[in-house]
C-alpha positions as CSV (number, residue, x, y, z in Angstrom):
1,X,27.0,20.4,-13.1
2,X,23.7,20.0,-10.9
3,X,22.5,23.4,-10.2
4,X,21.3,24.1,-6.5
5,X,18.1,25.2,-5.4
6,X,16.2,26.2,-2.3
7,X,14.9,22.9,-3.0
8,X,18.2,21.5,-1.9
9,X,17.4,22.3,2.0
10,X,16.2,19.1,3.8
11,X,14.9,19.2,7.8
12,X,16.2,16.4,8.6
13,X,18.3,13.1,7.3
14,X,16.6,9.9,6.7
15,X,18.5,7.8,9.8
16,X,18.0,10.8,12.5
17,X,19.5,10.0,16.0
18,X,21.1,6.8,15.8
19,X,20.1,4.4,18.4
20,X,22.7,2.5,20.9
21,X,22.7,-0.5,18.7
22,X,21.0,-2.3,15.6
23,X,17.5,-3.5,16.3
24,X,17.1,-7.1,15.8
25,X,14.2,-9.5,14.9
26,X,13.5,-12.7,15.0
27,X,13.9,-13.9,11.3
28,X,11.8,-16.8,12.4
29,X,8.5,-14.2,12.1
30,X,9.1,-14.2,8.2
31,X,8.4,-18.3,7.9
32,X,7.1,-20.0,11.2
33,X,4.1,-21.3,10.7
34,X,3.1,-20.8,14.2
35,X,3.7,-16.7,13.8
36,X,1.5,-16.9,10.7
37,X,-1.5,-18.8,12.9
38,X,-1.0,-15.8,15.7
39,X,-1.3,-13.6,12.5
40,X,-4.4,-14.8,11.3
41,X,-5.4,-15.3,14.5
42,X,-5.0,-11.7,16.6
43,X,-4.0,-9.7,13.3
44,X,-5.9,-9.5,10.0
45,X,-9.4,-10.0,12.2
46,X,-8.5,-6.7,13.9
47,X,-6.9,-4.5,11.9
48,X,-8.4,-1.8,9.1
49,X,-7.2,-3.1,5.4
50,X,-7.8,-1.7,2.3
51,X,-9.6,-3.6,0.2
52,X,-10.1,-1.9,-2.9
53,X,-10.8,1.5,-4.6
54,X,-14.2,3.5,-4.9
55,X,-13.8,3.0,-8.8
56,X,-14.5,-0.5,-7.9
57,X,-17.6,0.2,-5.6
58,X,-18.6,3.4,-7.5
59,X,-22.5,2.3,-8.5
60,X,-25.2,0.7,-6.5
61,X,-25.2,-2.6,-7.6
62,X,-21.3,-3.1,-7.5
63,X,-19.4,-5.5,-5.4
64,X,-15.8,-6.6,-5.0
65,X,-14.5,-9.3,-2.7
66,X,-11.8,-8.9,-0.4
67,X,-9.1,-11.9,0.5
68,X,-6.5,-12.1,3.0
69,X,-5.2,-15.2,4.1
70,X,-8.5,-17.2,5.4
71,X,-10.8,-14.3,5.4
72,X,-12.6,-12.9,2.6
73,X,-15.0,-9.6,2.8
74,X,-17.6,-8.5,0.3
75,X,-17.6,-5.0,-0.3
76,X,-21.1,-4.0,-1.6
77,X,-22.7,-0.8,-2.8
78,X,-27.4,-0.7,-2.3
79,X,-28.9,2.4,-3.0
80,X,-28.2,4.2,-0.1
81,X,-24.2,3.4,1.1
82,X,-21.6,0.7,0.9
83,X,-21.7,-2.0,2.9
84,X,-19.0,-4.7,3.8
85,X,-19.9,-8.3,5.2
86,X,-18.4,-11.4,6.0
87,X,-18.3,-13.5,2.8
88,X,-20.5,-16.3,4.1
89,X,-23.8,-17.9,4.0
90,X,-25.4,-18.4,7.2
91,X,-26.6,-21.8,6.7
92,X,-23.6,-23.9,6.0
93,X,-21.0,-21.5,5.1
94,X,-20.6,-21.4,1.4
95,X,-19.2,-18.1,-0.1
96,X,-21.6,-15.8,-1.5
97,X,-19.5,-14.2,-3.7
98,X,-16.3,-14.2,-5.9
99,X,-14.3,-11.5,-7.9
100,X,-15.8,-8.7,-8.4
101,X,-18.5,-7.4,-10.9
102,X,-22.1,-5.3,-11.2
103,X,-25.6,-4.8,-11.3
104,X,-25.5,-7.3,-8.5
105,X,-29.5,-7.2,-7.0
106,X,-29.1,-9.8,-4.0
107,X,-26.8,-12.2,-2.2
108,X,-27.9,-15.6,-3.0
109,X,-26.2,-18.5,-1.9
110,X,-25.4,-20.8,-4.9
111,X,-25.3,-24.4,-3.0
112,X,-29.0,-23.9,-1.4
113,X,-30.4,-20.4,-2.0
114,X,-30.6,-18.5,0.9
115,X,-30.8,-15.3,-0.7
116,X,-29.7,-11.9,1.1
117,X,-30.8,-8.1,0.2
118,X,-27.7,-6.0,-0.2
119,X,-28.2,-4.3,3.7
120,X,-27.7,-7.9,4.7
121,X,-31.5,-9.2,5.7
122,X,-32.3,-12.6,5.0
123,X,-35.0,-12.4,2.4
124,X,-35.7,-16.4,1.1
125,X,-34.9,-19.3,2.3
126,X,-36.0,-22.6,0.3
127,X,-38.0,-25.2,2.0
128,X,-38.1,-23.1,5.5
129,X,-40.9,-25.3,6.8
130,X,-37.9,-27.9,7.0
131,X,-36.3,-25.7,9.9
132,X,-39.1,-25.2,12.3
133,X,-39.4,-22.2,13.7
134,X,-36.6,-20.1,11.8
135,X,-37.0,-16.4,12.4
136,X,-35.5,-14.4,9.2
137,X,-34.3,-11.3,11.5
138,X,-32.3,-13.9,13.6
139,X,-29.8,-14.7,10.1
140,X,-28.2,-10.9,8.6
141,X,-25.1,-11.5,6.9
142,X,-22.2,-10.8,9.3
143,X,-21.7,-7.0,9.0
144,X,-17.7,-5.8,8.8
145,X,-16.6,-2.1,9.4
146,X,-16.2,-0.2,6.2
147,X,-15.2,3.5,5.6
148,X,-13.3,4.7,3.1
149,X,-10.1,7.5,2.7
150,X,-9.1,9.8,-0.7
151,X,-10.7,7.0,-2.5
152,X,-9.4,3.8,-0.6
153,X,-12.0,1.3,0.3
154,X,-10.8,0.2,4.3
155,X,-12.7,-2.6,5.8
156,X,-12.1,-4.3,9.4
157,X,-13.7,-7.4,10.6
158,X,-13.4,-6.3,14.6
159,X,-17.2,-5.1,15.5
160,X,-15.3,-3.0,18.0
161,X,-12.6,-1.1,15.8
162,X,-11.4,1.9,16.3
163,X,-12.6,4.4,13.7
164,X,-11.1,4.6,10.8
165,X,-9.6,8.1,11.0
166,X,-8.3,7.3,14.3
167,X,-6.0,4.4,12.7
168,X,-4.8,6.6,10.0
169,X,-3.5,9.5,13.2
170,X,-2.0,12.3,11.3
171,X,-1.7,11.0,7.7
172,X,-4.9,12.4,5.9
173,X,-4.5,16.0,7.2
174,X,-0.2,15.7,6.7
175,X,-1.3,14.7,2.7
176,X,-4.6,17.4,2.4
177,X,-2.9,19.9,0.1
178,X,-2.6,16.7,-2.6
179,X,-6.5,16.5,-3.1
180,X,-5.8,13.1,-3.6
181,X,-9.6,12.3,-4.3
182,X,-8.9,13.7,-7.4
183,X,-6.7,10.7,-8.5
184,X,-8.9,7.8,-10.4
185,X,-7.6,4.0,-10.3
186,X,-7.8,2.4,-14.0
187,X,-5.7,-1.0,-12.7
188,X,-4.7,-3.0,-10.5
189,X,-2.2,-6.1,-10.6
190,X,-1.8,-8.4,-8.1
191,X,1.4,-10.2,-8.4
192,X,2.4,-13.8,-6.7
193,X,5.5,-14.0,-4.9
194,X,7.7,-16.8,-3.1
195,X,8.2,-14.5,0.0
196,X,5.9,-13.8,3.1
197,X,3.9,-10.9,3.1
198,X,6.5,-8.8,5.5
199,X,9.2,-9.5,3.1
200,X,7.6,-7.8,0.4
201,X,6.3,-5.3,2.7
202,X,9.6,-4.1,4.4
203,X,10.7,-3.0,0.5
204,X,8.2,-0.1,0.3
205,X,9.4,1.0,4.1
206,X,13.0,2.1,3.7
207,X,15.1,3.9,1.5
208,X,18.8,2.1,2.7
209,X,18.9,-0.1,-0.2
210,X,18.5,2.5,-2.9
211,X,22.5,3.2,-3.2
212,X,22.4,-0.4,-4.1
213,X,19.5,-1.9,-6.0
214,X,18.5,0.9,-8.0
215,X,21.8,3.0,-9.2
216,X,19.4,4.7,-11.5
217,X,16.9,6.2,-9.0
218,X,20.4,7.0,-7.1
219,X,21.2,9.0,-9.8
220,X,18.2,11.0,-9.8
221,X,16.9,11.6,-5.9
222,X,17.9,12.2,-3.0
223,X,18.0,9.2,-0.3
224,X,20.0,11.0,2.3
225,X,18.0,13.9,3.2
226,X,15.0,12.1,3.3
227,X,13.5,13.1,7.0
228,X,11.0,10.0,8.3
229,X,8.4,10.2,10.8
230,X,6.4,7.8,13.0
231,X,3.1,8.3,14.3
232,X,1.9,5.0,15.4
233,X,0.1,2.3,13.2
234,X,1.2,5.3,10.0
235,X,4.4,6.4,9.4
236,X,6.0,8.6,6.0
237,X,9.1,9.4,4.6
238,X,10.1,11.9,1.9
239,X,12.4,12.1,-0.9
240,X,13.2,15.0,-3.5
241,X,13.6,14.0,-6.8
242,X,15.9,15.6,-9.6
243,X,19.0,15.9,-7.6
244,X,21.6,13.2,-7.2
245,X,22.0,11.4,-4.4
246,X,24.4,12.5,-2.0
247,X,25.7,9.4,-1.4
248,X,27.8,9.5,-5.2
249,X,31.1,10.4,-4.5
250,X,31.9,12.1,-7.7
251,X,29.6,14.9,-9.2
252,X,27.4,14.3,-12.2
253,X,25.9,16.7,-14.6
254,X,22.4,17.7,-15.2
255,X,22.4,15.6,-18.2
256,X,22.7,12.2,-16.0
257,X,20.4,13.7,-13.8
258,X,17.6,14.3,-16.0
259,X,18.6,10.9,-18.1
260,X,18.2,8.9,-14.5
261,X,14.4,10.3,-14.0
262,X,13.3,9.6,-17.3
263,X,14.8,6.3,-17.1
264,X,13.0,5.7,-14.0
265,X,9.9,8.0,-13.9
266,X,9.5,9.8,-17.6
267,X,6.2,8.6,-17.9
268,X,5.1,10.2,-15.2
269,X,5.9,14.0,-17.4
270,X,5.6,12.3,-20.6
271,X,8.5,11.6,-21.7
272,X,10.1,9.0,-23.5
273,X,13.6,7.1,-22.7
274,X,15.9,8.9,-24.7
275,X,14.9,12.6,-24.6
276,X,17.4,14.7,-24.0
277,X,17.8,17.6,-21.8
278,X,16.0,21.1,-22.6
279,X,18.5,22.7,-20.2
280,X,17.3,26.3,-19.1
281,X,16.1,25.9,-15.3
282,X,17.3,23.7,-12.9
283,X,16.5,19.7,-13.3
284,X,13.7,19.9,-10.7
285,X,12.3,23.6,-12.1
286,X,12.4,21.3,-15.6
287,X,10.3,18.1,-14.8
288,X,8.0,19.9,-12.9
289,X,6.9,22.2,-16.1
290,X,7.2,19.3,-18.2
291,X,4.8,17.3,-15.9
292,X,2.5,20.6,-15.6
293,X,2.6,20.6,-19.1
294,X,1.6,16.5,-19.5
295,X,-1.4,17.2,-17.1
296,X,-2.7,20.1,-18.8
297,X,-2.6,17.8,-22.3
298,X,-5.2,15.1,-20.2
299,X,-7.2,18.3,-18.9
300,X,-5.7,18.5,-15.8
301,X,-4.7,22.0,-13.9
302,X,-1.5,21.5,-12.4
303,X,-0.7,25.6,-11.8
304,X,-1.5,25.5,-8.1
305,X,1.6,22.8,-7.8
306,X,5.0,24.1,-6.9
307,X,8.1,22.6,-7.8
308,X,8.9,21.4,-4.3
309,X,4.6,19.6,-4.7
310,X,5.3,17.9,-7.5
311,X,9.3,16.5,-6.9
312,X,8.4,15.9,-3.3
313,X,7.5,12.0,-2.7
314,X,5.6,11.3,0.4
315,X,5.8,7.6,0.6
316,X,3.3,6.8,4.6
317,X,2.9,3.3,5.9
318,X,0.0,2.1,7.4
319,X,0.5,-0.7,9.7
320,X,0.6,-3.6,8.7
321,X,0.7,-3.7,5.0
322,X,-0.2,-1.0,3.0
323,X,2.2,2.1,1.4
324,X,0.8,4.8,-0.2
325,X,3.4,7.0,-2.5
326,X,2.2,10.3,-3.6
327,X,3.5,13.9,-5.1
328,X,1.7,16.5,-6.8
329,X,0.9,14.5,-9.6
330,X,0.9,10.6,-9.1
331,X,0.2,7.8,-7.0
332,X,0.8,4.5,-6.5
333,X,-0.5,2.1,-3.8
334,X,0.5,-1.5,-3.0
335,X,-0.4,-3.5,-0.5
336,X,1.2,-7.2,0.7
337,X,-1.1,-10.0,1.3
338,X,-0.2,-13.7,3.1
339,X,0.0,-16.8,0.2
340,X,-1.2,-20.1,1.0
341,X,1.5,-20.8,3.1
342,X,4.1,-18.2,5.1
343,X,6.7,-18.5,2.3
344,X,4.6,-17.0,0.1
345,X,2.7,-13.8,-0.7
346,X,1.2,-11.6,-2.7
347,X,1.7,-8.0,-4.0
348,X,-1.2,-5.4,-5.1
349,X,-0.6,-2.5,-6.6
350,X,-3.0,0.0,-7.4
351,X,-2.7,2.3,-10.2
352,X,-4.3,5.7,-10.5
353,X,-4.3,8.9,-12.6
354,X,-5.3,12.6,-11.8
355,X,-8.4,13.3,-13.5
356,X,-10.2,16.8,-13.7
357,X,-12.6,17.1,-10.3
358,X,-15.5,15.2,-10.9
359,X,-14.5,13.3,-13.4
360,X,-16.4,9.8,-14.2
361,X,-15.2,6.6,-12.3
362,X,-14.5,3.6,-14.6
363,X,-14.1,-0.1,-13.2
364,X,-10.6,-0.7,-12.8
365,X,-9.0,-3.7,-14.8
366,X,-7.8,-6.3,-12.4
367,X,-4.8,-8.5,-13.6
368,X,-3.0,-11.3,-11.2
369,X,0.6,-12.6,-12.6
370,X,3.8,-14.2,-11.3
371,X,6.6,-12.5,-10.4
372,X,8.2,-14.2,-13.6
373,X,5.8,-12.1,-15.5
374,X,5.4,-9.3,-13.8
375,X,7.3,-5.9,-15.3
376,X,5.8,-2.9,-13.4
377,X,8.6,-0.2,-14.4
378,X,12.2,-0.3,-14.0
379,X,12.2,0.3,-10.3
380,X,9.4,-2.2,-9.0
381,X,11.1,-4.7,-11.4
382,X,14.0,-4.2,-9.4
383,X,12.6,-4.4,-6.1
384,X,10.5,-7.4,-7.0
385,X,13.3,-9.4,-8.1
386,X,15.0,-9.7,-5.0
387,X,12.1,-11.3,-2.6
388,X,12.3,-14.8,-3.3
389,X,16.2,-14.4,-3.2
390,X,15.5,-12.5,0.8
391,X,12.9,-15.5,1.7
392,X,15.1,-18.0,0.6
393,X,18.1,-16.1,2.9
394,X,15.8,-16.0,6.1
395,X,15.2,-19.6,6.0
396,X,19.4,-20.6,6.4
397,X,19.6,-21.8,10.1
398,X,22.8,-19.8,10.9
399,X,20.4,-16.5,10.2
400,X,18.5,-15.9,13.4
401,X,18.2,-12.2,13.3
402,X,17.1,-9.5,11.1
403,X,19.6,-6.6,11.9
404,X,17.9,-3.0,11.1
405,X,19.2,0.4,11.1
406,X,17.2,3.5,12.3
407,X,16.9,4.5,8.8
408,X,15.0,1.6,8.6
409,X,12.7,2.3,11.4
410,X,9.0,2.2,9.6
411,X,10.1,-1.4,9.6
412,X,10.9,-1.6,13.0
413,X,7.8,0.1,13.7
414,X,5.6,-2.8,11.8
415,X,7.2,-5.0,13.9
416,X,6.6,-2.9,16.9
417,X,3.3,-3.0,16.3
418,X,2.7,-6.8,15.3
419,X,4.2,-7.4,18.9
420,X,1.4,-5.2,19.9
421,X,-1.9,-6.8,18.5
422,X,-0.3,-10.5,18.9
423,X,1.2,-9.6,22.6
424,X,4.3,-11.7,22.5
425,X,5.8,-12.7,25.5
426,X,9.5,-11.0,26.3
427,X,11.1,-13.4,25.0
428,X,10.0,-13.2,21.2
429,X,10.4,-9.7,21.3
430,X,12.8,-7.6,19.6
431,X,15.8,-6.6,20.9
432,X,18.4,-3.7,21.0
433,X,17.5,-0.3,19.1
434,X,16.6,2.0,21.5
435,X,13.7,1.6,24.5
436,X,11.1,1.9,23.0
437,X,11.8,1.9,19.7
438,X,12.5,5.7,17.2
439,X,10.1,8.3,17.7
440,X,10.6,10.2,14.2
C-alpha cells in the first residue's frame, strides 16, 4: 500500500473555515451582453495582461500583437527596450500590425503610409503639405505600460497603472526558489471555445471538481489538503502529487498510484504510459528521481530540487484571467480571452521547458484550434470538454445563481474583484459567503 512520508503533512485543507453560507453570483455575468460592454469598458483597458512570452520579444526587431476583445497591443522590441503601443495608426485608425514576426525596422501604416520608428515617433507622412501645418511630435503611437515577470510579457493600456510588481503582491517572491526564468516557451496554442472567458477561467481556480472529472489525477494527488491563499488581484493553491487523494474511500496501492501520474503527467519524468513501477522508495521519492534524472538527460541540474520542489504544484491566479502552474520542474500557463460575442472565448496556453541558465531563446510556435481539435493531455482534455456543456447550463432561465463553496474561493475572489474595477451597484452584487468575502 501507499507508503507515508513527511511529505504527507499538509498546513492547511483546501476549503479552510467554512463561511455561513454558499456565495452566489449572478449567472447572468457569464452571457449578458451588457456585463461584457462594462468589461470592455472599466476592465481589459485597466488591468495588467499578459500578452506573450520574452521568447517571442527576445531580439530587437521582433514584435507580437496582443488581442483581447476590441483592443489589440503591439509589443515591440528597438535597440534599446521593449516597447508596447496601441495597435493604431494615428491618421484614420488602421492597424499597424498583425501576428507576430521579425526583423521588423518601422511601423508603417499599410492603407496610407504613415510610417512610425519602433520608440513610437512619427517619421513620414505622404503628401504632408496636404495637412497644413502638421507637427510630427504632435502624432507618437499611443504608448501602453509594458514590464515583464520570470519571462511573461504584461502590458496595461491605463497610462496610470499601478506597477507591475504591485499587481502581482506577494506572488513573485512566494515562487523565487523556482527560478522560473530559467523555463523557455517553445509553443503556444490558442484554442476556441463556446463559453465566455470566466467559464473557462473558473476551471484553472478550484480543485472541487477533481473527485469528479479527472478520477485519474484523483488517483495520483492530493485535493484535500491543498491549503489556498488570497492576496488580492493573485491568489495560489497547492497540491502534492504521488499520493492518493484522500477523498477514495478504499486504499490503493503504489502500483495505481504511480500508474495514475504517468497516465496523467509521465511526460513530465519521461515516461511512457505503461511503465511499470521500479518500487524501492516511496511513489513521490520515485518520480522525483525519475524526473531528476529526465532533466539531467536535456542538460538540466535538478540536484538543488527536493522531493517536496518538484511534487509540490503551485497553481496562483492573477486577476482576471491568467493561471500560472509550476513545480520544480514544469510550467504551464493559460490564459482566457473574450470571443466575438460573451458566449464565446478563447483559451491560451503557454508551453515551456527548463533549459540550462542562459540558454538561447527560440520563437515559440503559435497554433489556434477548436476545441473539437484540441487534445492538450489527458487532463486539459478533460477540463476542456465540459465548457460548452457549463455555458450552455448558465443560459437555462430557471438558473439565476452560481452557488460556490469556499474551496472555491480564487473564484469568488475574481468575481470580488470584477465588482471592484466595474463598481456594481448593491444590487448586482454577490451575495452570502461571508462579509467580505475568504481571507486565505
Amino acid at each position: 500500500m501507499v507508503t507515508h512520508t513527511a511529505h504527507d503533512v499538509r498546513r492547511e485543507d483546501a476549503i479552510g473555515p467554512p463561511p455561513a453560507g454558499p456565495t452566489r453570483v449572478p449567472a447572468a455575468r457569464y452571457y449578458s451582453p451588457e456585463f461584457a460592454r462594462l468589461e470592455n469598458d472599466h476592465l481589459w483597458p485597466r488591468i495588467w495582461q499578459l500578452a506573450c512570452t520574452l521568447d517571442h520579444v527576445a531580439e530587437p526587431g521582433d514584435y507580437f500583437e496582443y488581442r483581447c476583445g476590441p483592443y489589440s497591443v503591439l509589443i515591440v522590441r528597438d535597440d534599446t527596450q521593449l516597447r508596447a503601443f496601441q495597435n493604431v495608426c494615428r491618421h484614420r485608425g488602421n492597424s499597424l500590425c498583425t501576428g507576430a514576426g521579425s526583423e521588423l525596422r518601422e511601423l508603417r501604416c499599410g492603407y496610407h503610409g504613415w510610417t512610425w520608428d519602433l520608440a513610437g515617433a512619427l517619421k513620414r507622412v505622404p503628401n504632408r503639405k496636404g495637412f497644413g501645418a502638421l507637427r510630427m511630435e504632435d502624432y507618437p503611437l499611443v504608448a501602453a505600460s509594458v514590464d515583464v515577470w520570470a519571462g511573461l510579457v504584461f502590458v496595461n493600456l491605463d497610462a496610470a497603472a499601478m506597477p507591475l510588481g504591485d499587481y502581482l503582491e506577494a506572488m513573485p517572491a512566494d515562487i523565487a526558489w523556482n527560478r522560473l526564468e530559467d523555463f523557455r516557451c517553445y509553443a503556444t496554442m490558442t484554442i476556441e471555445v463556446d463559453a465566455n472567458w470566466k467559464t473557462i477561467a473558473d476551471g484553472y481556480s478550484e480543485t472541487y471538481h477533481i473527485q469528479t472529472l479527472h478520477p485519474e489525477l484523483h488517483r495520483c494527488m492530493d485535493d484535500v489538503f491543498a491549503p489556498q491563499q488570497i492576496w488580492g488581484h493573485t491568489g495560489k493553491s497547492e497540491q502534492f502529487y504521488g499520493v492518493p487523494s484522500p477523498h477514495l474511500k478504499e486504499p490503493i496501492s503504489d502500483n495505481d498510484v504511480w500508474d495514475a501520474y504517468v497516465a496523467t503527467q509521465g511526460t513530465l519524468m519521461g515516461v511512457e504510459e505503461g511503465t511499470p513501477y521500479p518500487g524501492g522508495d516511496s511513489v513521490p521519492d520515485v518520480i522525483a528521481a525519475r524526473t531528476r534524472e529526465f532533466a539531467a538527460s536535456r542538460g538540466v541540474d535538478l540536484g538543488w530540487a527536493s522531493t517536496e520542489q518538484i511534487m509540490l504544484l503551485h497553481q496562483y491566479n492573477v486577476f482576471p484571467n491568467l493561471t500560472l502552474l509550476t513545480n520544480a520542474d514544469h510550467l504551464t500557463v493559460m490564459t482566457s480571452h473574450p470571443g466575438p460575442d460573451p458566449e464565446h472565448g478563447e483559451l491560451v496556453m503557454y508551453l515551456w521547458s527548463r533549459m540550462a541558465p542562459g540558454a538561447p531563446r527560440t520563437r515559440p510556435i503559435d497554433v489556434r484550434m477548436s476545441a473539437d481539435e484540441a487534445h492538450p493531455g489527458l487532463v486539459l482534455t478533460q477540463d476542456i470538454s465540459v465548457l460548452a456543456g457549463l455555458q450552455r447550463g448558465l443560459r437555462q432561465p430557471g438558473f439565476t445563481h452560481v452557488t460556490l463553496s469556499n474551496e472555491e474561493r480564487r473564484v469568488i475572489n475574481l468575481h470580488r474583484n470584477l465588482e471592484r474595477y466595474l463598481d456594481l451597484p448593491e444590487a448586482d452584487r454577490m451575495t452570502g459567503g461571508e462579509p467580505g468575502g475568504p481571507k486565505s
